[in-house]
C-alpha positions in Angstrom: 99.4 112.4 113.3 95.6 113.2 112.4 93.2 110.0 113.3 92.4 110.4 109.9 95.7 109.5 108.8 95.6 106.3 110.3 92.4 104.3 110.1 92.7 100.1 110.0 94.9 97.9 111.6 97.9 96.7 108.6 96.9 93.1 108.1 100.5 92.5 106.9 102.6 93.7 109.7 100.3 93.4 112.7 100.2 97.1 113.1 97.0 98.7 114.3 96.2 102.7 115.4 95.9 103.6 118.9 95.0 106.8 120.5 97.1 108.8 122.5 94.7 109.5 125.5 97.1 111.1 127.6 100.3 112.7 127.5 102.0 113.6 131.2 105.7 115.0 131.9 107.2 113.2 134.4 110.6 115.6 134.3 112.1 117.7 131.7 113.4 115.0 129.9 110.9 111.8 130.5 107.3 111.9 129.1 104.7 109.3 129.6 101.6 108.4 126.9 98.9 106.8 127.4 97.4 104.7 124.4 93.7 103.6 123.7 91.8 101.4 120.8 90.3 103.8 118.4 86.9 101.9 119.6 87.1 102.1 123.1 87.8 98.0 123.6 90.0 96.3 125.1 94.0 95.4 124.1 96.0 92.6 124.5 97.1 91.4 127.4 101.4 92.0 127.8 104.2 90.3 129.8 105.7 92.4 132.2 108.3 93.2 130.9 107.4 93.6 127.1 108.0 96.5 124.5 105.6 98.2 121.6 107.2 98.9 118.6 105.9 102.0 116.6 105.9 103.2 113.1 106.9 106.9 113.0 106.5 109.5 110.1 109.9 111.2 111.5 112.3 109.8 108.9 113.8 111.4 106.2 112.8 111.5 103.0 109.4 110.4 103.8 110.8 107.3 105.4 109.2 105.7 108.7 111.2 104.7 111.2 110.5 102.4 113.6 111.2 102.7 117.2 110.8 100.4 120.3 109.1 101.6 123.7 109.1 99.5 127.0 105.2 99.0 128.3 105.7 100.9 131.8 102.3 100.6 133.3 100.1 98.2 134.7 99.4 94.8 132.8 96.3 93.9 134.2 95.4 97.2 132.7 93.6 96.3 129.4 92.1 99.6 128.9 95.2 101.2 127.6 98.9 101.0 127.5 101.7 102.9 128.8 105.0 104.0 127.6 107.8 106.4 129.3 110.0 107.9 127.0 112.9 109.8 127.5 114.2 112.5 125.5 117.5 111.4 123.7 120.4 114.3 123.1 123.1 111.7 121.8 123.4 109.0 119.1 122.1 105.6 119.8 122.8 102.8 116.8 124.3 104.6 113.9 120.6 106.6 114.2 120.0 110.8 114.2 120.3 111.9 117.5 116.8 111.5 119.4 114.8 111.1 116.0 111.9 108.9 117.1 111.7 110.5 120.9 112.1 114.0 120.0 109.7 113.6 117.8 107.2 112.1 120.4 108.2 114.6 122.7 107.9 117.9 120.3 105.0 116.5 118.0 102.6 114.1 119.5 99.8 115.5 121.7 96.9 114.1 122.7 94.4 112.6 120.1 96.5 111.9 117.7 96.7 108.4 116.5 100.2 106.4 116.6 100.6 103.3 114.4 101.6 100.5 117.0 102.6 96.9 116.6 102.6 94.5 119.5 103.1 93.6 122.5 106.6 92.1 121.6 109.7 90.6 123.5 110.8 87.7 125.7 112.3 89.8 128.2 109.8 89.4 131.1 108.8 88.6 134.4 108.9 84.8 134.7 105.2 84.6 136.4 105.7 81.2 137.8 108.9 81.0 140.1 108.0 81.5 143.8 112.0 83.1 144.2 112.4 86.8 145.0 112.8 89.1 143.0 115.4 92.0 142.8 114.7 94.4 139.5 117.8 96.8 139.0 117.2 99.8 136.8 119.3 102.6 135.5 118.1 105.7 134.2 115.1 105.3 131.7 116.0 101.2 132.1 113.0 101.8 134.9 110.1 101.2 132.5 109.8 97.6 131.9 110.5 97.4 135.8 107.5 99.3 136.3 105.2 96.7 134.5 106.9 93.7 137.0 106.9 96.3 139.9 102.7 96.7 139.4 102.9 93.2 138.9 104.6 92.0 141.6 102.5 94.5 144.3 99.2 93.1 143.3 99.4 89.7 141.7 102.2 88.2 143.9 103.9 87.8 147.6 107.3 86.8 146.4 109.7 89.3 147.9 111.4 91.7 146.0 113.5 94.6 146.3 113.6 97.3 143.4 116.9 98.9 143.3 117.3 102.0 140.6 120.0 104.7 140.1 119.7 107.7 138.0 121.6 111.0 138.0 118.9 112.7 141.3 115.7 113.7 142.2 114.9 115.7 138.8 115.7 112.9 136.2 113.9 110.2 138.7 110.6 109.6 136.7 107.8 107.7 138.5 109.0 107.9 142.0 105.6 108.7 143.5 103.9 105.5 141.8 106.5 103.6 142.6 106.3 104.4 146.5 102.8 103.8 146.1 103.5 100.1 144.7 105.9 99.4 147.1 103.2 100.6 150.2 101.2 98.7 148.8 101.9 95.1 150.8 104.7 93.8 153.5 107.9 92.3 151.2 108.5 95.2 149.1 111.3 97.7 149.1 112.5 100.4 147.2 116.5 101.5 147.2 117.3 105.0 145.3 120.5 105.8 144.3 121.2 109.4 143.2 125.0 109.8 141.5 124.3 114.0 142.1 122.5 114.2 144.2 120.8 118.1 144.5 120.3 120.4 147.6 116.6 119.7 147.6 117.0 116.0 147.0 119.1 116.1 150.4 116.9 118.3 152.1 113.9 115.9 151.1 115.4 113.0 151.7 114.6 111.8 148.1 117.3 109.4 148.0 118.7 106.1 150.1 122.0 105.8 148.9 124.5 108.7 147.3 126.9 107.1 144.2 126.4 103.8 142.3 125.0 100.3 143.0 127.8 98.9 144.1 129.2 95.4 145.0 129.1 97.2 149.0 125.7 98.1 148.8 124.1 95.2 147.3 125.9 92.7 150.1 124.5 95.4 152.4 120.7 95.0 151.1 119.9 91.4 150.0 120.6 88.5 152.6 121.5 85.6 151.4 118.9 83.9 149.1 118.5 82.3 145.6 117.1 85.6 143.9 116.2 86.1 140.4 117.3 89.6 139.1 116.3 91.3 136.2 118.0 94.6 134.8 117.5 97.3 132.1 119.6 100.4 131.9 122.6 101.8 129.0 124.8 99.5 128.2 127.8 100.8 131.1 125.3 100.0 134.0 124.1 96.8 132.4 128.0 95.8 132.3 129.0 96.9 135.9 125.6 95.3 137.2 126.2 91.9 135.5 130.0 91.8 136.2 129.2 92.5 139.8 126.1 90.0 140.6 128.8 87.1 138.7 131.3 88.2 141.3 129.0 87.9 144.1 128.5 84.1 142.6 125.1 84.9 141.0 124.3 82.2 138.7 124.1 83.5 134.7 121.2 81.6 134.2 119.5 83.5 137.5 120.0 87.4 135.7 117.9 88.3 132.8 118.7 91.4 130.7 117.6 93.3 127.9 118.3 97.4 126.5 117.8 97.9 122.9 120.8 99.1 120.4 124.1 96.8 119.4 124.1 94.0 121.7 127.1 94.7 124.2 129.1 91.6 125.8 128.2 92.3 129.2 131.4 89.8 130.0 134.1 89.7 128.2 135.0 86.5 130.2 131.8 85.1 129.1 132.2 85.8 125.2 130.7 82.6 123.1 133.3 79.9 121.7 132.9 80.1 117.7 133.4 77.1 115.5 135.9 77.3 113.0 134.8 77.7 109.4 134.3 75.5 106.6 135.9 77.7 104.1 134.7 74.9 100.8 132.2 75.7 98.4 129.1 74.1 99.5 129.4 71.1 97.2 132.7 70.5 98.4 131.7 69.6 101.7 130.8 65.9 103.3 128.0 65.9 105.2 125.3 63.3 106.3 122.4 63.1 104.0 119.5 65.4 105.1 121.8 68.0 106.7 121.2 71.6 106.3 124.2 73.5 105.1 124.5 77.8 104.8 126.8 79.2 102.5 128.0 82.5 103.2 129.0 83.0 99.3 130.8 86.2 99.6 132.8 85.3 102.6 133.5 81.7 101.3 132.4 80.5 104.4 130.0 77.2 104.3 129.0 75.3 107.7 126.6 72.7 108.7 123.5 74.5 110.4 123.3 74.2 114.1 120.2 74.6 115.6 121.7 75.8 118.8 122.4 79.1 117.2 119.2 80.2 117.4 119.3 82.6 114.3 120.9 83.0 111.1 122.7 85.7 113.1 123.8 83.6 115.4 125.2 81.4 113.4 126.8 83.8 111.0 128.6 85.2 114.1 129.7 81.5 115.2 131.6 81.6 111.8 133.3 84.8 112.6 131.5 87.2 110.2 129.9 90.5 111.4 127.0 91.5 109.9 125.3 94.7 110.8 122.8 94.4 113.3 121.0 96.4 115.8 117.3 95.1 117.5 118.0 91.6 117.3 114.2 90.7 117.0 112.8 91.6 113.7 112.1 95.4 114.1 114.8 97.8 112.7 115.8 95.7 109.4 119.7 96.7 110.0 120.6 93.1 109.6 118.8 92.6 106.1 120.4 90.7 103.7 119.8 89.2 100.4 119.0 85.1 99.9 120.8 83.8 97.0 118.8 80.3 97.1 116.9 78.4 100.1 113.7 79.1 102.1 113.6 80.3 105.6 111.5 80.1 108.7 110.7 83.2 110.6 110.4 83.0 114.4 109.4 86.4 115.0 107.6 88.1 111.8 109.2 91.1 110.9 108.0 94.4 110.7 108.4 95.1 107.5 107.1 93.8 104.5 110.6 92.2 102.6 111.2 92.2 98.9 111.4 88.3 97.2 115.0 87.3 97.8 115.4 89.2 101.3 115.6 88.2 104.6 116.2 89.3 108.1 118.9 87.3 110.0 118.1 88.5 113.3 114.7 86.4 113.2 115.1 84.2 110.8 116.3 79.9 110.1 116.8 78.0 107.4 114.1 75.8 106.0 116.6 74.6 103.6 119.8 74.7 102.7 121.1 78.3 102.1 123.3 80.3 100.1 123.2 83.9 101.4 125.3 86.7 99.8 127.7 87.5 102.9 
């Protein structure tokens, strides 16, 4: 994309145009880009641990598309941003294969202009607690541990040991900057563990451990101590990770998480209770005077809101319905839906601009009582 093509921030969605200022191959399949204003200033400061979300002209039918990258360099670096992106061969959400990286990849070279919105999330470092740190990674899940590793080396002295596993040596993106971090002061270590491993990886010694993070090797690691751990990887390694730091009597509330696509139940053991439905019409149902009640119209479903839900979402969920999702935060639109009557609060704006008598449930609460057409 031409700078021409793109030249003011959009007031409506909070997207603006940034340069790509460099563009760097970190293996076959992982590429790194750089991003600067247009003007030279500075950006917003980010959360270790944050995502941009960008507007791509690589839809069909002259479609966008919007796609969300994890911010993998420095935060203290104002100058410009960083994502890592790998190259996707297989089918994420219901999406083309590799639309929006393949595209990045094959089309994007430096100087063009990228429409960007951002920095979003509330997966991130929690900058305050003095415990250590252990940041587990799997794959291309090492990016937003990249921002907390570079945080971590030069803003902190809590301990922390950054544990990643990828397939060997030539899909490990980033190793040299992450030995550098790690170098960098006493209390930092770096574990890699290579599933296939290669000839040269052995001969090298590239790697610390051969297989997966297991149960073994993280007893074998981390003494005893009230760590905080934070992981990012596809869904099977977020699953075995979780299920194994609650077997080693990790505390829920002590692991922090986050990939992008259909949320996964990382426990079954841990799945939410659900409240049984109100199947009335809303009129039908006795409630105490000021209440907010959500009908569900197609489903015949009505229920008292509950503000522990979080999101309309949430809630719709707690009654037992599934509607299509897929970011969960007010990027993709998947979980659009039409509002029958009501108003709603948005929580996180989304991305899009939505027609009168839309909403997004992922981001979204009721204002008033609701009738939505689910």
């Amino acid at each position: 994309m031409s700078e021409s093509a793109v030249q003011h921030s959009d007031a409506k969605t909070g997207f603006r145009p940034l340069r790509v200022a460099g563009k760097h191959a970190e293996n076959r399949l992982i590429t790194s880009f750089r991003l600067e204003p247009l003007d030279g200033g500075t950006l917003p400061e980010f959360r270790p641990g944050q995502f941009l979300v960008f507007r791509l002209p690589a839809g069909t039918g002259g479609e966008p598309i919007f796609r969300n990258y994890s911010l993998s360099g420095s935060p203290r670096d104002t100058s410009s941003y960083r994502i890592t992106v790998k190259r996707e061969a297989s089918p994420g959400s219901g999406i083309p294969a590799g639309l929006g990286s393949n595209w990045l990849h094959d089309e994007v070279q430096t100087g063009d202009v990228l429409e960007v919105d951002g920095p979003r999330g509330d997966f991130v470092l929690d900058g305050v607690s003095k415990r250590p740190v252990v940041l587990l990674s799997g794959g291309v899940g090492l990016t937003p541990m990249m921002a907390m590793l570079h945080d971590l080396a030069s803003g902190s002295d809590r301990r922390v040991f950054f544990l990643h596993a990828c397939e060997n040596g030539d899909h490990h993106a980033l190793r040299q900057e992450q030995d550098a971090l790690v170098a960098m002061r006493s209390g930092l270590t770096a574990k890699y563990f290579y599933r296939a491993p290669t000839n040269a990886d052995r001969a090298e010694g590239r790697f610390h451990c051969e297989g997966f993070i297991t149960r073994d090797a993280l007893q074998s690691l981390l003494c005893i101590d009230d760590y905080e751990f934070y992981l990012c990887g596809p869904p099977p390694f977020m699953q075995a990770m979780y299920k194994t730091l609650r077997s080693l009597g990790v505390d829920a509330a002590r692991i922090a998480y986050e990939f992008f696509g259909p949320a996964t139940v990382l426990d079954a053991d841990e799945k939410p209770k659900t409240r049984q439905p109100t199947e009335a019409p809303i009129a039908d149902v006795t409630v105490a005077a000021g209440a907010v009640l959500v009908e569900f119209r197609r489903s015949g479903i009505t229920a008292k809101w509950n503000p522990a839900a979080g999101s309309l979402l949430s809630f719709a969920e707690d009654q037992g319905l599934a509607p299509e999702f897929s970011c969960r935060a007010g990027v993709c639109g998947t979980c659009r839906s039409s509002l029958l009557s009501g108003e709603v609060n948005y929580f996180e704006e989304p991305l899009d601009e939505l027609k009168p008598g839309e909403l997004l449930l992922c981001c979204a609460r009721p204002k008033t009582s609701l009738v939505l057409d689910l």
